[in-house]
C-alpha positions as CSV (number, residue, x, y, z in Angstrom):
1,X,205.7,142.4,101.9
2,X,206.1,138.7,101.1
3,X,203.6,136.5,103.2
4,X,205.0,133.3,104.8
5,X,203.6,130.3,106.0
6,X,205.7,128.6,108.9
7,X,205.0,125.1,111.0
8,X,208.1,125.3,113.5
9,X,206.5,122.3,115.2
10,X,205.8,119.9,112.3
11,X,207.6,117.8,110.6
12,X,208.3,118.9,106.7
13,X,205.9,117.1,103.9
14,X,207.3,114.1,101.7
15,X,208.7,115.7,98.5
16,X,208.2,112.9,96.5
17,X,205.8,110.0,95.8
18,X,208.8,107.5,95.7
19,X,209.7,105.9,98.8
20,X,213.0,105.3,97.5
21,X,213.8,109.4,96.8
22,X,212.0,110.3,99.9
23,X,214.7,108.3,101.8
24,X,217.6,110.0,100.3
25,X,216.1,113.7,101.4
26,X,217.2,112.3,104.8
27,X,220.0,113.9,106.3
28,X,221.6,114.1,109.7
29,X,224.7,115.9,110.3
30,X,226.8,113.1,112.0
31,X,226.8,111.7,109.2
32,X,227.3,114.3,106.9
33,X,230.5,115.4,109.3
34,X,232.1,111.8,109.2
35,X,231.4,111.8,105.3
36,X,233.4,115.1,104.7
37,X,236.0,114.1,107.3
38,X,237.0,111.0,105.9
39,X,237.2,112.1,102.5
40,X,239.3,115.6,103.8
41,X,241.8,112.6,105.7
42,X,242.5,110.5,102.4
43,X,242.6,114.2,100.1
44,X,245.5,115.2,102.8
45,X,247.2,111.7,102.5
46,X,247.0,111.5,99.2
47,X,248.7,114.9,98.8
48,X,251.0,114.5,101.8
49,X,252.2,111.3,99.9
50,X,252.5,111.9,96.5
51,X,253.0,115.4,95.7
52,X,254.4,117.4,98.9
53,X,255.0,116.5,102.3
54,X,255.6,120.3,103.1
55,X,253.0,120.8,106.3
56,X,253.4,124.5,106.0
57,X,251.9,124.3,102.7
58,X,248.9,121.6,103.7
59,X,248.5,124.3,106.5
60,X,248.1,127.2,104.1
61,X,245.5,125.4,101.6
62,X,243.4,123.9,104.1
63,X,243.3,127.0,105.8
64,X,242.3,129.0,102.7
65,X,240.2,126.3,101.9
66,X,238.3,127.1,105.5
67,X,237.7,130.7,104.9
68,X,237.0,130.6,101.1
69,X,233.8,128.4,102.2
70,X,232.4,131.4,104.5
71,X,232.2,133.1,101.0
72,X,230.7,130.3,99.1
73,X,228.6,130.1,101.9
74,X,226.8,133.3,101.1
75,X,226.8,133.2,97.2
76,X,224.8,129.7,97.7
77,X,222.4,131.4,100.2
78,X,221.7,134.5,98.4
79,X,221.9,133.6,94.9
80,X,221.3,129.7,94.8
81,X,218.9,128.9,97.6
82,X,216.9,132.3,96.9
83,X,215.9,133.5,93.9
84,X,218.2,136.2,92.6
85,X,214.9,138.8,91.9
86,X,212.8,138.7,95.4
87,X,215.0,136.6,97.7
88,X,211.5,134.1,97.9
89,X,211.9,130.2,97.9
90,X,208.6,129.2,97.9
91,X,208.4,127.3,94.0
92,X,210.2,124.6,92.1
93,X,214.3,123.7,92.5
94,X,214.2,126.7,95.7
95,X,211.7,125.1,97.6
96,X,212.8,121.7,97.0
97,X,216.6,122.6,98.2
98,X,216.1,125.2,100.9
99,X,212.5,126.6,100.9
100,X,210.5,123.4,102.7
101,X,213.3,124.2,105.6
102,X,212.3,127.6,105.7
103,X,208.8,126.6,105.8
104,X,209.7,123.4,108.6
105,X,212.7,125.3,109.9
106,X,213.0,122.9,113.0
107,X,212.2,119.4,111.4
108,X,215.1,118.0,112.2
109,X,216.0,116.3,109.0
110,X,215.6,119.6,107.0
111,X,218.5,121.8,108.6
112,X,221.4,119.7,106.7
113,X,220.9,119.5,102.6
114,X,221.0,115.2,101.9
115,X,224.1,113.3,101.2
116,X,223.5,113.2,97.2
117,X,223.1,116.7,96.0
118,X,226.3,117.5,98.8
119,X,228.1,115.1,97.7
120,X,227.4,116.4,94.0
121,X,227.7,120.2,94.9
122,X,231.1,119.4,96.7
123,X,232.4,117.6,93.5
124,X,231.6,120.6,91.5
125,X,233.6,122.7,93.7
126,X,236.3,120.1,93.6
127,X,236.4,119.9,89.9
128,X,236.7,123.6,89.7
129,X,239.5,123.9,92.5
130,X,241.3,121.0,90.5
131,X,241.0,123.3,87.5
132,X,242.5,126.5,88.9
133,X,244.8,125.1,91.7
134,X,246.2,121.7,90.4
135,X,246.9,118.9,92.7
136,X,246.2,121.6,95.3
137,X,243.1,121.4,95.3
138,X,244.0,117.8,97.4
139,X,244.4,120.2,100.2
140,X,242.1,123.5,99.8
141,X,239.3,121.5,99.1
142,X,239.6,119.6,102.9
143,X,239.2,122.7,104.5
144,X,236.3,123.9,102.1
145,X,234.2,121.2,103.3
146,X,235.6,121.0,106.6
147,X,234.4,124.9,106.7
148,X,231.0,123.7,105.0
149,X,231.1,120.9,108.2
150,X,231.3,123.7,110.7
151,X,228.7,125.9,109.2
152,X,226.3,122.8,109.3
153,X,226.8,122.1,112.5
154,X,226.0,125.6,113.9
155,X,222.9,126.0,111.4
156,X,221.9,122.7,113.3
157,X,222.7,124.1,116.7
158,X,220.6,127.5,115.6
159,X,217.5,125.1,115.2
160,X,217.8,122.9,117.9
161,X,218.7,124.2,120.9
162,X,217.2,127.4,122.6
163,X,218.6,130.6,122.5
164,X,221.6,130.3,124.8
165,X,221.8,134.0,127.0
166,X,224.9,135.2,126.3
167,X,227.2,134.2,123.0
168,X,223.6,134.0,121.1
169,X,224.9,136.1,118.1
170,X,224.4,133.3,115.7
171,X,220.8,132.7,116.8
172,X,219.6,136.2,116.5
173,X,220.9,136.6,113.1
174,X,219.6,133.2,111.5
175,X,216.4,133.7,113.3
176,X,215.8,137.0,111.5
177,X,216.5,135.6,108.5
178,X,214.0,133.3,108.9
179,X,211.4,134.9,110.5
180,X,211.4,139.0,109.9
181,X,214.0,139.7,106.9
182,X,214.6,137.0,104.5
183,X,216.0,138.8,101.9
184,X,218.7,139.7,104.5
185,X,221.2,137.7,106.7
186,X,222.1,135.2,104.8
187,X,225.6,134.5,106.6
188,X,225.3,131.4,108.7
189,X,228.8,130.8,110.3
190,X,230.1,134.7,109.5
191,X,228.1,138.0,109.3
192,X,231.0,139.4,107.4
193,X,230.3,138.8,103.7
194,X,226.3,140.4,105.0
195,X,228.3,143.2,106.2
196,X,230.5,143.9,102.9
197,X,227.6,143.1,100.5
198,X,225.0,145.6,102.5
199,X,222.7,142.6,103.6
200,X,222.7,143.1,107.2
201,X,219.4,143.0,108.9
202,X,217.6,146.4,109.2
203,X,216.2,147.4,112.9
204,X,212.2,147.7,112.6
205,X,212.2,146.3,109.1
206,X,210.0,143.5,108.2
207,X,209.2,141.1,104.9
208,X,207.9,137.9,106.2
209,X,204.6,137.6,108.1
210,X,204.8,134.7,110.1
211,X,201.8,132.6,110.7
212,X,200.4,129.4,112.6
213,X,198.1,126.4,111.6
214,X,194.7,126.5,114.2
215,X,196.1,122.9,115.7
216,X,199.5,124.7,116.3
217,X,197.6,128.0,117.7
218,X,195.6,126.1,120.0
219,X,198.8,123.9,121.3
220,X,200.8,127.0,121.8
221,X,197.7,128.7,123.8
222,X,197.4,125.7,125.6
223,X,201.0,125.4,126.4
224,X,201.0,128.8,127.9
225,X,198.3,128.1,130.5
226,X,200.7,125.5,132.5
């Protein structure tokens, strides 16, 4: 059993000893979303343009691009943001990326990666869509990030509103993730690719033993008494 450490009411640690490189771990996903959107409008116009004003096509591509994401999605979570052998996140590049948001889950500027390393994962993916689909990729890659935009914005939801009573699918299975199985559920915006690749949660299982600070303890005991 792998033994966690979780503050869901404290704000994450500064990763860095510059105050220039703690600034840009800043994220919020308003501005992530107008980022991605703007750069998905000129990508389309560009296309639309130059190459082919066929909307069909544009249709088709972006499209694609939207469900391709839900896969990339999952590879990222599983094999990037965990490590491959134990699914843990606690050391080095994994904590830096996606463990201190396991360990903070609802600090607020910690459920969205930063504008650099998205902006630099994105133009990897770009680069290889460019490579296998041509000038294509103009319009695939729009609705890769668009697809990315959608998942952010419900990963954001998951942590910061409460669990809604009905439609709360989304919440259930992040939250087990994060707190009972996390080598398991690692679909954000889809359960599907958990569901081909085996990874669903397992009723009754358990790999993460969630614990409290004393100052958090003693706030939620007090908190219970009114």
């Amino acid at each position: 059993m792998k033994e966690a450490v979780i503050y869901p009411n404290q704000k994450a640690p500064s990763l860095f000893r510059s105050k220039i490189l703690n600034a840009l771990t800043w994220s919020h996903p308003a501005l992530i979303f107008t980022m991605y959107l703007l750069l998905s409008a000129v990508a389309v116009f560009i296309y639309y343009s130059e190459f082919n004003a066929r909307i069909d096509l544009i249709i088709i591509y972006f499209l694609s691009g939207l469900f391709s994401w839900t896969f990339a999605e999952y590879l990222l979570h599983r094999f990037i943001y965990h490590k491959i052998k134990d699914a843990s996140y606690d050391t080095g590049f994994h904590y830096m990326f996606h463990g201190i948001h396991h360990a903070y889950p609802n600090d607020k500027s910690k459920t969205v990666l930063p504008p650099v390393p998205s902006l630099g994962i994105a133009g990897f993916f770009f680069g290889l869509f460019y490579v296998i689909l041509g000038h294509e990729a103009l319009i695939f890659s729009p609705g890769f990030v668009i697809g990315y935009s959608v998942y952010m914005w419900i990963h954001t939801m998951i942590h910061r509103l409460p669990v809604p009573s009905r439609f709360n699918f989304w919440w259930k299975h992040h939250n087990i993730h994060h707190y009972q199985q996390h080598d398991r559920a690692f679909g954000v915006s889809t359960p599907l690719w958990d569901i081909i690749f085996r990874t669903m949660p397992k009723e009754g299982r358990k790999t993460t033993v969630c614990k409290f600070d004393k100052n958090e303890l003693k706030n939620r005991t007090t908190s219970n008494q009114y």
